[in-house]
N, C-alpha and C positions, 0 to 999 in steps of 0.2 A: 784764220791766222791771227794770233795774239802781236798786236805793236808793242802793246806795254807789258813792261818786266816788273815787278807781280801785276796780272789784269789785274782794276781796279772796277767796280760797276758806279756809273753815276750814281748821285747824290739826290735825294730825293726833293722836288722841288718844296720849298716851306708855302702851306699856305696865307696867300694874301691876307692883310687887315687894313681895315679903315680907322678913321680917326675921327674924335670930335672936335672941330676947329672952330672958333667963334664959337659962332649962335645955330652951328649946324655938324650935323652928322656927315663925314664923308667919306660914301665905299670907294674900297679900292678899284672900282672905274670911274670915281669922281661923278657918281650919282650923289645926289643929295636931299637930305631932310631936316627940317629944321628943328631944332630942341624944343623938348616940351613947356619947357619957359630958363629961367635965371636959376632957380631953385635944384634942378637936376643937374647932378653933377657928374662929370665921367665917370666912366667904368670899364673893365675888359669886355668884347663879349664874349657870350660863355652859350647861348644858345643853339649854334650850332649854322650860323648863316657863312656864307663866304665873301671872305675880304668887308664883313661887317665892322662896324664901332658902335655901341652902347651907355646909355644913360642911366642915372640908378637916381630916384628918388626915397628915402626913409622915410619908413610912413611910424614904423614902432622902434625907438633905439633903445637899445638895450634890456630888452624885455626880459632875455634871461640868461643871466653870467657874459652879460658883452656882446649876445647875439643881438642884431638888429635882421629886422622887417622889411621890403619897400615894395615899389615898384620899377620896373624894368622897362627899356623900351630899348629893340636892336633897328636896325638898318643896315643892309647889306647886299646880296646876292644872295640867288638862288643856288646851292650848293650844286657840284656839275652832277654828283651820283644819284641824285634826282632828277629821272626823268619827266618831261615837259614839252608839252605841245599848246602851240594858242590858239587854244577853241576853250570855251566856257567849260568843258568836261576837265580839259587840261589845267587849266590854271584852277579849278573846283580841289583835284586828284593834287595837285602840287600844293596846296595851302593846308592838306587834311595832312601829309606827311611832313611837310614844313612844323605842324601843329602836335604832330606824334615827338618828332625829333626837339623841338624846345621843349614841351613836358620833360618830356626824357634826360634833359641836360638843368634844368633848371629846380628839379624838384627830383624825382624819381622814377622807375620801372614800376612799379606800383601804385604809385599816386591815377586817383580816378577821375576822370568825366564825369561831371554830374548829368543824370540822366533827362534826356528831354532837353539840355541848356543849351545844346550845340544849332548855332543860327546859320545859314549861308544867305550871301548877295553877292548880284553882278557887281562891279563898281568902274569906274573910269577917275584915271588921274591924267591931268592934263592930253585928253585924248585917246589916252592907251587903255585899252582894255583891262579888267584887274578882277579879282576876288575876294574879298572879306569873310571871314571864318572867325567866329568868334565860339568860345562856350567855357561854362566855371567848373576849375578843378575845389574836388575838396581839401582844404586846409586841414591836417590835425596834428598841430603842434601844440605839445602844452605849454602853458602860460600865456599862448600866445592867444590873444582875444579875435582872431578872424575865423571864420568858419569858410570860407572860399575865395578863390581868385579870378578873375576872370582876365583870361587867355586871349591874345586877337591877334589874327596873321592878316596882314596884305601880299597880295603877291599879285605885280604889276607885269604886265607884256612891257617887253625894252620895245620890242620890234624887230631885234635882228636874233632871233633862238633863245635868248635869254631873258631871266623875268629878277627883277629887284623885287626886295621884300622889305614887310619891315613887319616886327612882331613888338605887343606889349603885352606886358603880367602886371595889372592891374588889381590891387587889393580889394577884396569885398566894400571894405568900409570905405572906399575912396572914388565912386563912380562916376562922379566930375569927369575924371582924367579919362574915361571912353571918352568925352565928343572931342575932346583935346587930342586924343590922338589920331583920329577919325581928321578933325582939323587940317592937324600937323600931316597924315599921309597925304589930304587932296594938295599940300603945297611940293609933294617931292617935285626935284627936276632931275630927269635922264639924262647922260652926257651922252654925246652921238661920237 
């Protein structure tokens, strides 16, 4: 039996975003990470994490007609249409799809893995169980002087079904910024 005069179907919930406040990253369940320094400045994210916020460093401005270069770094959630269990095979199988879906959003359907680059390790943040996936896509944009980027997902156990992530796009020519963000993931904190 219809109550309402025209039925109406609810409204589709929007998904969550986080923010960068201070000197940190924070998801929409007020997990947190801290920025890669002063230099990084907000950004949307665009990667494809849930209830994430993002940083965008330039690394090339304006290399052709006003396009610029950088590097990226999200913080978020584990999107819910990914599936995820925590066992080492789970959070392994959630960082390669975590890692399919930012290529995808950040560069293109096309854009390739370089072969052989793709690395995997256990890792642990603050106790929690996690996974690191890293590997270099090929760059081939002209004018533009990189020839690769290299890709890195974390994807951390919360503990209670859910896992925070955090992913960076790091420019070939810029590989300082791996241990910096390797760094910056052992400092996340999970809100309970």
């Amino acid at each position: 039996m219809e109550t309402v005069s025209p039925s109406a179907k609810p409204t589709e919930t929007p998904t969550p975003f986080g923010k960068v406040i201070g000197t940190e990253m924070v998801a929409s369940n007020n997990d947190t990470m801290p920025n890669m320094s002063s230099a990084w400045g907000n950004i949307g994210e665009r990667a494809g994490l849930w209830g994430g916020a993002a940083i965008w460093l330039t690394v090339h401005s304006n290399y052709d007609k006003g396009k610029s270069w950088g590097n990226y770094v999200a913080f978020g959630q584990l999107p819910p249409e990914i599936a995820y269990t925590n066992t080492a095979a789970g959070l392994k199988a959630a960082s390669i799809q975590v890692g399919g879906r930012m290529i995808y959003n950040l560069y293109d359907k096309d854009t390739q893995v370089i072969k052989g680059s793709a690395t995997h390790k256990a890792i642990t943040v603050n106790g929690h169980p996690g996974h690191e996936l890293t590997a270099k896509v090929a760059v081939k944009v002209p004018k533009l002087p990189e020839t690769f980027s290299t890709v890195m997902i974390a994807v951390i156990d919360r503990g209670d079904g859910t896992a925070a992530v955090s992913i960076a796009d790091i420019a070939g020519s810029t590989p300082a910024w791996q241990n910096v963000w390797r760094y910056k993931v052992s400092q996340i904190k999970l809100s309970k």
